[in-house]
C-alpha positions as CSV (number, residue, x, y, z in Angstrom):
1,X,0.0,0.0,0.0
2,X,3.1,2.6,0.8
3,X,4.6,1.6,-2.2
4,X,1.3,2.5,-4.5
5,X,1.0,5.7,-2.6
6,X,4.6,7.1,-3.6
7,X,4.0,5.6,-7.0
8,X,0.6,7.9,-7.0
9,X,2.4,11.2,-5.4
10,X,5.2,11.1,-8.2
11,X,2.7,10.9,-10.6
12,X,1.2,14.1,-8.9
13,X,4.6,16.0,-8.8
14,X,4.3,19.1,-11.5
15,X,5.9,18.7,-14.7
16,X,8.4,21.0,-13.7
17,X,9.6,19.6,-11.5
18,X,10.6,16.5,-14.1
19,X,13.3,16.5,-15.5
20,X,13.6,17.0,-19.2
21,X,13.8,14.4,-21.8
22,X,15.4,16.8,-24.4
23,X,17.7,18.3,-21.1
24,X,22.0,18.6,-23.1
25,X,20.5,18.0,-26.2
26,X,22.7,19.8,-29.1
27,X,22.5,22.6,-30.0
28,X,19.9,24.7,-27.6
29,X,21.0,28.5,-29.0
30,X,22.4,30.1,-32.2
31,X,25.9,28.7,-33.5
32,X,29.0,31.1,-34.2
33,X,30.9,30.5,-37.2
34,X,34.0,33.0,-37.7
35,X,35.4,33.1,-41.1
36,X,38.6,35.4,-41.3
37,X,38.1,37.3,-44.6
38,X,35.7,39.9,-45.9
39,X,32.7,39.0,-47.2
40,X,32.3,38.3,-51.2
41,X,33.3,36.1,-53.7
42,X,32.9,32.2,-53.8
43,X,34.0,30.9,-50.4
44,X,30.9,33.6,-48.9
45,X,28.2,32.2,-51.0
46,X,28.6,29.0,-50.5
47,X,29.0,29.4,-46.3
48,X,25.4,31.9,-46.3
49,X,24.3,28.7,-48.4
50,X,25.0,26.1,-46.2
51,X,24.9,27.8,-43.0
52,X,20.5,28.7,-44.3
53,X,20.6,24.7,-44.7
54,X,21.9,24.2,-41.2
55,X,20.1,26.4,-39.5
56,X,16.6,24.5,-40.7
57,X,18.5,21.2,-40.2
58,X,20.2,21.9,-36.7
59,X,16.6,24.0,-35.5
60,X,18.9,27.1,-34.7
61,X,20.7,30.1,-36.4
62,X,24.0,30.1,-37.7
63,X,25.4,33.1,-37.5
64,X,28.1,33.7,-39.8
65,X,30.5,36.5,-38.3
66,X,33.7,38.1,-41.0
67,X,36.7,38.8,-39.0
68,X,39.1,40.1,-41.6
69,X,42.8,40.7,-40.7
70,X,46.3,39.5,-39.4
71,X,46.9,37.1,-42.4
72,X,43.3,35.2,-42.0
73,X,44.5,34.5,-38.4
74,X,42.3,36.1,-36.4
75,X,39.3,33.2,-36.3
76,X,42.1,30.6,-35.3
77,X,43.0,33.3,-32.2
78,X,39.7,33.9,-30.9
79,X,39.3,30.1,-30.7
80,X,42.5,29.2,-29.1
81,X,42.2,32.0,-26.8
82,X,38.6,32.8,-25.8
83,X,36.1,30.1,-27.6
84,X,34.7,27.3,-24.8
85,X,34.7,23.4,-26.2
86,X,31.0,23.5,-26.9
87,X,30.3,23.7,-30.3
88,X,28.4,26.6,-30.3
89,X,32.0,28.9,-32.0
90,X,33.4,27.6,-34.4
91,X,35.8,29.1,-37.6
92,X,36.6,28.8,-40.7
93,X,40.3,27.1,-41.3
94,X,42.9,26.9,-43.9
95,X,46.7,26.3,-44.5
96,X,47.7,29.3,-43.3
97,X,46.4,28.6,-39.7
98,X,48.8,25.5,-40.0
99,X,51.6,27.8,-41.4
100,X,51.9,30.4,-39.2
101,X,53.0,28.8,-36.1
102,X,56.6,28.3,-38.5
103,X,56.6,31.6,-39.5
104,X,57.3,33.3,-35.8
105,X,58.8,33.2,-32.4
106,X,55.7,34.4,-31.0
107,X,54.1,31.5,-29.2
108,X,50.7,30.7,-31.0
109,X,49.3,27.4,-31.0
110,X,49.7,23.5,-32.3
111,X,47.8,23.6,-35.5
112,X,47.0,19.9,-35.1
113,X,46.5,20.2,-31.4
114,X,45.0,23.0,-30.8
115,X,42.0,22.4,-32.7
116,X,38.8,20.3,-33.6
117,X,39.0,19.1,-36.8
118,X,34.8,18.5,-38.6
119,X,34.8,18.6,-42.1
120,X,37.2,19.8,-45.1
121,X,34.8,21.3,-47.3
122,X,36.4,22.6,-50.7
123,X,39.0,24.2,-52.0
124,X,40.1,28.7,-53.9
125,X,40.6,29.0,-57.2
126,X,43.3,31.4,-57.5
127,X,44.3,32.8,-60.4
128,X,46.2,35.6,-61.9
129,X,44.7,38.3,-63.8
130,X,45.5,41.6,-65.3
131,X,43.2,45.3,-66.2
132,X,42.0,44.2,-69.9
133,X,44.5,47.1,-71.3
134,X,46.9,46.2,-69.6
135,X,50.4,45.5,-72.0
136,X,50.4,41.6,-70.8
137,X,48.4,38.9,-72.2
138,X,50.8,36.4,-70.9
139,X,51.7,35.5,-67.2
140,X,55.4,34.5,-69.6
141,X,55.3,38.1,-70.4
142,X,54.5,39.9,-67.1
143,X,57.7,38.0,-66.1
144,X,59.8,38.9,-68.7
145,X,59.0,42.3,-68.1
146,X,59.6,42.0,-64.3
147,X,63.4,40.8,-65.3
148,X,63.8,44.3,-66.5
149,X,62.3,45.9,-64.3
150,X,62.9,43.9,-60.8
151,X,60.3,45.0,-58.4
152,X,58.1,47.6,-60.3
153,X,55.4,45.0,-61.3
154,X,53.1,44.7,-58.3
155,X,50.3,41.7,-57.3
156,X,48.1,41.4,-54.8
157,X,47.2,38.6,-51.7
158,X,44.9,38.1,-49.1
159,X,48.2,38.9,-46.9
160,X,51.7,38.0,-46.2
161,X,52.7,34.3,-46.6
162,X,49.1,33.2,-47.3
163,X,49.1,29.6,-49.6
164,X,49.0,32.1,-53.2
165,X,51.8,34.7,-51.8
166,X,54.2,31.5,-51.4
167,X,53.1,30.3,-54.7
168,X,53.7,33.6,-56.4
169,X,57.0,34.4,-54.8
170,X,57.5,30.3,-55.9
171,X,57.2,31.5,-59.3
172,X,58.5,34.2,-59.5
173,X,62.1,32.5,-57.8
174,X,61.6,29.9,-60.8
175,X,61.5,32.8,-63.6
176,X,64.3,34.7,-62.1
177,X,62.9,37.9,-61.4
178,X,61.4,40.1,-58.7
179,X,57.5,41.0,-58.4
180,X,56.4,43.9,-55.5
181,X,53.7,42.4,-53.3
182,X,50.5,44.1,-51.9
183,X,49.0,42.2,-49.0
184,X,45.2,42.8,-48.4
185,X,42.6,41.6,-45.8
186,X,40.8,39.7,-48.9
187,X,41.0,38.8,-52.5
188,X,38.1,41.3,-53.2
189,X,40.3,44.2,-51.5
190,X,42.9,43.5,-54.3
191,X,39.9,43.4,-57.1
192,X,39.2,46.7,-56.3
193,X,42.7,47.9,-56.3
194,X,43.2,46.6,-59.4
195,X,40.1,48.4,-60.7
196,X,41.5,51.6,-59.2
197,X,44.9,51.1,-61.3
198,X,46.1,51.2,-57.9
199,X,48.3,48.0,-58.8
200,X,49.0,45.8,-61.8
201,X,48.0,42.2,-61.2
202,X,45.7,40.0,-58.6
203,X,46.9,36.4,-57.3
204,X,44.0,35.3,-55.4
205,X,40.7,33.7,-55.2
206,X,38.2,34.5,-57.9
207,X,36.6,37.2,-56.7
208,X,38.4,38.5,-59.9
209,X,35.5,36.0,-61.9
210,X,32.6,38.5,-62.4
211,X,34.9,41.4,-63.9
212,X,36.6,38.2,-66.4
213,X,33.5,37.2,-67.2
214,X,32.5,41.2,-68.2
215,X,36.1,41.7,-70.5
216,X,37.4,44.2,-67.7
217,X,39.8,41.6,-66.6
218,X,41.9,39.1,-68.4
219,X,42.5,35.9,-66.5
220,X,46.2,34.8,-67.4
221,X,46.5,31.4,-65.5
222,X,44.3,29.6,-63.3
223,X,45.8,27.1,-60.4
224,X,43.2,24.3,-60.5
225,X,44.4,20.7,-61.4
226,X,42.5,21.2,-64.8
227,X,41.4,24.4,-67.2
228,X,38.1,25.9,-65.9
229,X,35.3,25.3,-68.1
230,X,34.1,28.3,-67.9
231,X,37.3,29.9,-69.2
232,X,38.8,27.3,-71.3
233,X,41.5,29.4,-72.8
234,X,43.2,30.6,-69.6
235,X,45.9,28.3,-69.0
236,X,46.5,26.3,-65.3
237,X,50.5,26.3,-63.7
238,X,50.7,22.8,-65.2
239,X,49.8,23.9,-68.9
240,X,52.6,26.3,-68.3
241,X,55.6,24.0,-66.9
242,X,55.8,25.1,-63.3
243,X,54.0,21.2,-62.4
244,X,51.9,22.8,-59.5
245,X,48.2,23.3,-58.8
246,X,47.2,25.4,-55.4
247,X,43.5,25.1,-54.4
248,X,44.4,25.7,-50.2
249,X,41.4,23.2,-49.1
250,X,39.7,24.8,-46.5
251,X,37.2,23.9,-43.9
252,X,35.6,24.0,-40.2
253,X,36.8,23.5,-37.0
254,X,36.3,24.0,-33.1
255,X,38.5,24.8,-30.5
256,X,40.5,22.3,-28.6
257,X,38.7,19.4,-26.8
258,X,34.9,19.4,-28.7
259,X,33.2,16.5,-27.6
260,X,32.7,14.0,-30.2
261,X,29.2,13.8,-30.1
262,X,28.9,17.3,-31.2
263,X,31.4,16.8,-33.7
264,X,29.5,14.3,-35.2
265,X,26.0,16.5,-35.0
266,X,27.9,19.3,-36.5
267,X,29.4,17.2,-39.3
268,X,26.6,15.3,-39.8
269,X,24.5,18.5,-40.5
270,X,27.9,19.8,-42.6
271,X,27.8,17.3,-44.9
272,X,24.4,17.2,-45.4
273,X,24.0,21.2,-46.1
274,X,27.0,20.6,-48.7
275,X,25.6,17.6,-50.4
276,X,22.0,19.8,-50.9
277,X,21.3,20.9,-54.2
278,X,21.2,24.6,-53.1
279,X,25.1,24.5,-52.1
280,X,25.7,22.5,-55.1
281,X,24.8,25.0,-57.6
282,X,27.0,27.5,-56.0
283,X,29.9,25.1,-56.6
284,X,29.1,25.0,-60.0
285,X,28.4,28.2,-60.6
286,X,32.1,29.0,-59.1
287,X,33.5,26.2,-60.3
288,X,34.8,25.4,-57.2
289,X,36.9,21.9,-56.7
290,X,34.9,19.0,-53.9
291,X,37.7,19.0,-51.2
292,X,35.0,17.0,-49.0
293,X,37.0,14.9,-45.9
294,X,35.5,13.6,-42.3
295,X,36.9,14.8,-39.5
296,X,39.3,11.9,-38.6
297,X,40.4,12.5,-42.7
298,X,40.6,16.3,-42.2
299,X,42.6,15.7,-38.9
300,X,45.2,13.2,-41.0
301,X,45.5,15.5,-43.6
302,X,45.9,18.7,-41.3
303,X,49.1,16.5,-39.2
304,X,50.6,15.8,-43.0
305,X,50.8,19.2,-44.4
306,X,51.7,20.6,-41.2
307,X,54.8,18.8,-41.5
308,X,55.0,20.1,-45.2
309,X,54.8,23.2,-44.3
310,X,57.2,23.4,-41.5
311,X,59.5,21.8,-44.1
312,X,58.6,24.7,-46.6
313,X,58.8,27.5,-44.0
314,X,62.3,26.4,-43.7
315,X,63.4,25.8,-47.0
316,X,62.3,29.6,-48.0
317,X,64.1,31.3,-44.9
318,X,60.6,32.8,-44.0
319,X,59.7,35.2,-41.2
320,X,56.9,37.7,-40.2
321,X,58.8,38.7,-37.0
């Protein structure tokens, strides 16, 4: 008889007091995502894209913050130094995060380490291009000029010894002369400089594509493995000798010890918003290679070029102290 009567009083106790079925489900608020550039171009329409996808999928907003600046570091130190492991900030990441720890004294952080590695999602097509009047129609002749005139002929980045500056300055070492450089916060910084006369040549993402696609521009090389169909005349860095193609995959990761149960939500709901038509179309539209790895992949490859690009830091003597 006691033992019906407690049965009968818990069933009387107010919901409230109950605890909740749905109690450290993931995720109960809006997630952060940090991407270290300005806004435009390819790599932004196809986060806004996916991020609408996840938000339906996931039941919350994703809010997509641009924090521009220091190389494309700037994500990378907000999660090493203030974001919690809980899945609800996370950044944008590419090879430059896993460069810069070689390229200073400065303590920073153990790109393998120091982060949570979800989902590799594609990759830039860079490119060089040049004002439609300009005198080249060549990248062979923008370098033979630069021989004669070491220094004068300037390009832009998305900043100091980002993936496409090494490339360029790679080049340029190969043909024997000397180019100026003009570090910006973003590719679409350097398209507007270029515009502006303001300086001769862009080697960046293609955030150059709509003023190809309108004549103002001429597209001298691309760095994909293959020509672009969409511009099957401009020739890739293999078409031209140099063997090389530089895509810098890219992708998103958390800080430091993420549970994996929220790195699986989060990549489940990645994958899914990149495999969804809507994404898809943006790809195509921006030609834009399928870099797609899991996180234990994305975690392998990040340990393996982290070791290339210690090696490369070195090889190239280079410093931003």
């Amino acid at each position: 008889m006691l033992h019906r009567r407690l049965i009968l009083a818990a069933a009387a106790l107010p919901l409230l007091a109950r605890p909740s079925l749905g109690q450290g489900r993931f995720p109960t608020r809006p997630i952060r995502i940090i991407t270290p550039w300005p806004p435009g171009g390819s790599l932004d329409a196809l986060q806004r894209t996916m991020f609408d996808i996840m938000g339906r999928d996931l039941g919350q907003n994703i809010v997509s913050e641009n924090m521009p600046g220091a190389r494309g570091t700037r994500a990378a130190i907000f999660l090493t130094q203030q974001a919690q492991p809980d899945g609800y900030t996370l950044a944008h990441h590419h090879l430059s995060i896993l460069r810069h720890p070689f390229l200073t004294r400065q303590p920073t952080w153990d790109p393998v380490a120091d982060f949570s590695y979800i989902m590799q999602l594609s990759g830039f097509v860079f490119g060089t291009v040049v004002r439609n009047d300009a005198r080249w129609r060549t990248l062979a002749e923008v370098f033979a000029d630069a021989r004669t005139r070491p220094g004068r002929i300037s390009f832009s980045t998305s900043g100091i010894a980002t993936t496409n500056h090494l490339a360029m300055e790679e080049l340029a070492s190969r043909e024997r002369c000397e180019l100026l450089h003009v570090p910006f916060r973003g590719a679409q910084e350097g398209v507007t400089a270029l515009l502006g006369r303001q300086i001769d040549m862009v080697a960046d993402a293609q955030a150059w594509r709509p003023q190809v696609e309108t004549g103002e521009f001429r597209l001298l090389s691309v760095w994909t493995r293959t020509r672009l169909p969409s511009f099957p005349d401009a020739p890739t860095l293999n078409d031209l000798g140099y063997n090389m193609s530089v895509t810098s995959p890219y992708g998103f990761v958390g800080p430091k010890g993420l549970p994996p149960e929220i790195v699986d939500t989060l990549h489940r709901s990645m994958r899914k918003a990149l495999q969804d038509e809507a994404s898809q179309a943006v790809m195509r539209r921006w030609e834009m290679p399928d870099e797609y790895l899991g996180p234990r992949e994305y975690l392998a490859f990040a340990a393996e070029r982290v070791a290339y690009e210690r090696a490369t830091v070195a090889r190239l003597g280079l410093s931003i102290d």
